[in-house]
KEDRENKE-549741 format. One record per residue (C-alpha): residue number from 0; residue in three letters; y, x, z. Coordinates in pm, 1 decimal, padded with zeros to 6 digits. Layout:
% residues N
+-----+------+----------+----------+----------+
! seq ! type !       c2 !       c1 !       c3 !
+-----+------+----------+----------+----------+
! NUM !  ALA !        Y !        X !        Z !
...
+-----+------+----------+----------+----------+
% end
This chain:
% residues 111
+-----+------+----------+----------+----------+
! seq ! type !       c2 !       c1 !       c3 !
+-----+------+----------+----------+----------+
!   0 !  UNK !  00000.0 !  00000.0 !  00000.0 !
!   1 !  UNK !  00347.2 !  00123.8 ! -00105.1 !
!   2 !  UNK !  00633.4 !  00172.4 !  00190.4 !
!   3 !  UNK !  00937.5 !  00251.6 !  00231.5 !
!   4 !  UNK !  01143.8 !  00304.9 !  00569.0 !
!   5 !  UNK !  01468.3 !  00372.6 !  00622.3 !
!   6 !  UNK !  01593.9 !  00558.8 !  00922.2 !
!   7 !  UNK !  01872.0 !  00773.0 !  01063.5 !
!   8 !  UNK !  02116.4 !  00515.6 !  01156.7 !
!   9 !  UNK !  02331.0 !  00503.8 !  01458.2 !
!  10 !  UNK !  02625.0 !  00434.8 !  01638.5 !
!  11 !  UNK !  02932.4 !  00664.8 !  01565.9 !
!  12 !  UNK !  03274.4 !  00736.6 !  01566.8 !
!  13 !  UNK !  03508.0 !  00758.0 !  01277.5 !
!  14 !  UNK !  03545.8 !  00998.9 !  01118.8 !
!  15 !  UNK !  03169.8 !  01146.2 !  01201.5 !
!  16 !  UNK !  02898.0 !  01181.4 !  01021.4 !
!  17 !  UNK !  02512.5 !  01054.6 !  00979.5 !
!  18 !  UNK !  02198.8 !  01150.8 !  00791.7 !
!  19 !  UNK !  01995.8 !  00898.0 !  00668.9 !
!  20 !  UNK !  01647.6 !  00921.5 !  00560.2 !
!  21 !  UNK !  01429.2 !  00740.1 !  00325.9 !
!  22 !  UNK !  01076.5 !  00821.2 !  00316.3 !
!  23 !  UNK !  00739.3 !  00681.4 !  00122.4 !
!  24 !  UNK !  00384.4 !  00642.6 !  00150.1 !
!  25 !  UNK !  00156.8 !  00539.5 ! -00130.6 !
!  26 !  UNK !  00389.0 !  00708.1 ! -00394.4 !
!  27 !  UNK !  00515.6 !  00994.6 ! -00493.1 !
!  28 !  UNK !  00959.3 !  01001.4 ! -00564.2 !
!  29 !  UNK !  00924.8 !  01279.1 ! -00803.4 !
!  30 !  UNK !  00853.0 !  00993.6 ! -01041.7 !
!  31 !  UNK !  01094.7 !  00723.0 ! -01003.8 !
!  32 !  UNK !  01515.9 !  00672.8 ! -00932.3 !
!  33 !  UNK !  01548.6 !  00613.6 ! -00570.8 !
!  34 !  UNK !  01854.1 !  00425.3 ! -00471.2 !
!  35 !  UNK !  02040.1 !  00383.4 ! -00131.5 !
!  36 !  UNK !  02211.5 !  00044.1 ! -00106.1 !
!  37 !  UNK !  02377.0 ! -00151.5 !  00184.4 !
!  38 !  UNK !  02467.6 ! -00487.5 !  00300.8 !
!  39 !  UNK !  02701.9 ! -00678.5 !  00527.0 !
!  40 !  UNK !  02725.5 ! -01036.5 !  00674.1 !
!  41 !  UNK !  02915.5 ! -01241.5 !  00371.0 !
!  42 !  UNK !  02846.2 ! -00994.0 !  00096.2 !
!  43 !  UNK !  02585.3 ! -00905.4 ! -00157.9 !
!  44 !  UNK !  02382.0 ! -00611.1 ! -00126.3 !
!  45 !  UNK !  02573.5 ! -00315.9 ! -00329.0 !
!  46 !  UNK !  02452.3 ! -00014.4 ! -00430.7 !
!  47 !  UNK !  02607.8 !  00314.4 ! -00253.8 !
!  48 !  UNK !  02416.4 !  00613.0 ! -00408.3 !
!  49 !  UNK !  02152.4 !  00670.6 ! -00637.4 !
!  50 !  UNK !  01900.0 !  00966.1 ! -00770.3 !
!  51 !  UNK !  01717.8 !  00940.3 ! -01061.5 !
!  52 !  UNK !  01394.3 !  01146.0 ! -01123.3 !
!  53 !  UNK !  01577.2 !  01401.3 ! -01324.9 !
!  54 !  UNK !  01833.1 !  01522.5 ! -01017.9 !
!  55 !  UNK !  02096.0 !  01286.7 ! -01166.8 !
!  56 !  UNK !  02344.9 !  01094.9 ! -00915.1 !
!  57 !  UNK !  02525.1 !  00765.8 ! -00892.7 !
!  58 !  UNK !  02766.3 !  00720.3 ! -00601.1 !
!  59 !  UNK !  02970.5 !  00376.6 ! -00538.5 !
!  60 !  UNK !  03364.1 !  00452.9 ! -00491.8 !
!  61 !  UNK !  03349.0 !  00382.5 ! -00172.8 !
!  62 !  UNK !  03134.7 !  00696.4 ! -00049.6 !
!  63 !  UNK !  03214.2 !  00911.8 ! -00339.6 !
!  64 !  UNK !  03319.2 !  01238.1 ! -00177.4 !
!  65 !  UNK !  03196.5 !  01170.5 !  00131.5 !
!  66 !  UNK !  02840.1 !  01132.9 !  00062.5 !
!  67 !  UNK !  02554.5 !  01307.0 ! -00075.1 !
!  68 !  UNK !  02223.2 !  01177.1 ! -00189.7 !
!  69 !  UNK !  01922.6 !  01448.4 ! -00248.9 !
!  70 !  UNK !  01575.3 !  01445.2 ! -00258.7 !
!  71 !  UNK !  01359.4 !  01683.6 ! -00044.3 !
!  72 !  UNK !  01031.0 !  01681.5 ! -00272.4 !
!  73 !  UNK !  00808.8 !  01900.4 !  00029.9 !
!  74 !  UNK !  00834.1 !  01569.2 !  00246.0 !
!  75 !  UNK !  00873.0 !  01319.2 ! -00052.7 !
!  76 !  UNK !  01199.0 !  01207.5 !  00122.5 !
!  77 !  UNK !  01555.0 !  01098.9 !  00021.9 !
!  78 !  UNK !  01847.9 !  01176.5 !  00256.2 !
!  79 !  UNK !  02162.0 !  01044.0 !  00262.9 !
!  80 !  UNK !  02420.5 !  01249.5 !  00390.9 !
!  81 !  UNK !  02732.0 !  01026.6 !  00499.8 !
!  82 !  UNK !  03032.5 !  01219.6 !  00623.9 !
!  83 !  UNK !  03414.0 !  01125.7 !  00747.8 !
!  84 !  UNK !  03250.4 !  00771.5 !  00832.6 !
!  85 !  UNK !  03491.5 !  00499.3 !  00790.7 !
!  86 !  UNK !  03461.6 !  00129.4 !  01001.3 !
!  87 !  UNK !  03430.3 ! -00025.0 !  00649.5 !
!  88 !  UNK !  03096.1 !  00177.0 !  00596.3 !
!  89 !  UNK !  02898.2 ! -00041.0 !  00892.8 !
!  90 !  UNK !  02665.2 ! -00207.4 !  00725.6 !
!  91 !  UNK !  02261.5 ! -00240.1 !  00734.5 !
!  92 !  UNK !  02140.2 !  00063.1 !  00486.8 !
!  93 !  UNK !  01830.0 !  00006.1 !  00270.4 !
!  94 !  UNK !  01669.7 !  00239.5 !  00051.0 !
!  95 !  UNK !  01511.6 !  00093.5 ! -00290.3 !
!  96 !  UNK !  01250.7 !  00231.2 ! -00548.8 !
!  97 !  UNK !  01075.1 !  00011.5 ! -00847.2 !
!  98 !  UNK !  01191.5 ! -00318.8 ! -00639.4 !
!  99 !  UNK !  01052.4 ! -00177.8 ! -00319.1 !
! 100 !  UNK !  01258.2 ! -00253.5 ! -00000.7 !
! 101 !  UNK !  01202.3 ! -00099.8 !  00287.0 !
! 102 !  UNK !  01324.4 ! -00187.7 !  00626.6 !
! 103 !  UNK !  01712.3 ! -00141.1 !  00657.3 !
! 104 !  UNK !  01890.7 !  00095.1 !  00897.6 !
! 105 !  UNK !  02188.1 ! -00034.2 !  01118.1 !
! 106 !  UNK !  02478.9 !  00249.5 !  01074.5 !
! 107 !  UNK !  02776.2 !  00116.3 !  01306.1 !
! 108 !  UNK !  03115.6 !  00312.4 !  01292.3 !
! 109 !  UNK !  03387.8 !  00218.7 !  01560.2 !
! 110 !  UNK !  03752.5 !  00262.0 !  01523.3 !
+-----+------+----------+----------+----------+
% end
């Protein structure tokens, strides 16, 4: 069975910074785009970074210089580094492959 799980969230400060991690089982992410997305109460899930298989990267506006997606093929993981965190970036953080969901994170940032 394919999983997914998201972890690394947290409580911070502004201006701080998280790692978040998104690891498999039952497949291998040297084969697909993995993407990072998040969601808040009232809005639509929205993408915030993305990797495709080739080392290729997609980041939303709204983290664009602040964040940095990788993939660390030894541990067939997919950080998310999130610096200079901003109130506006609290949200529940999911990671995504081939319509595969795992369980969001909760990333909080107070004022």
């Amino acid at each position: 069975e394919v999983q997914l799980q998201a972890s690394g969230g947290g409580l911070v400060q502004a201006g701080g910074s998280l790692r978040l991690s998104c690891a498999a089982s039952g497949l291998s992410f040297d084969d697909y785009a993995i993407g990072w997305f998040r969601q808040v109460p009232g809005k639509v899930r929205e993408a915030v970074a993305c990797i495709a298989k080739d080392g290729s990267t997609y980041y939303d506006d709204s983290v664009k210089g602040r964040s940095t997606i990788s993939s660390d093929h030894a541990k067939n993981t997919v950080p998310l580094q999130m610096n200079s965190l901003k109130p506006e970036d609290t949200a529940v953080y999911y990671c995504n492959t081939e319509n595969i969901w795992g369980q969001g994170t909760q990333v909080t940032v107070s004022s």
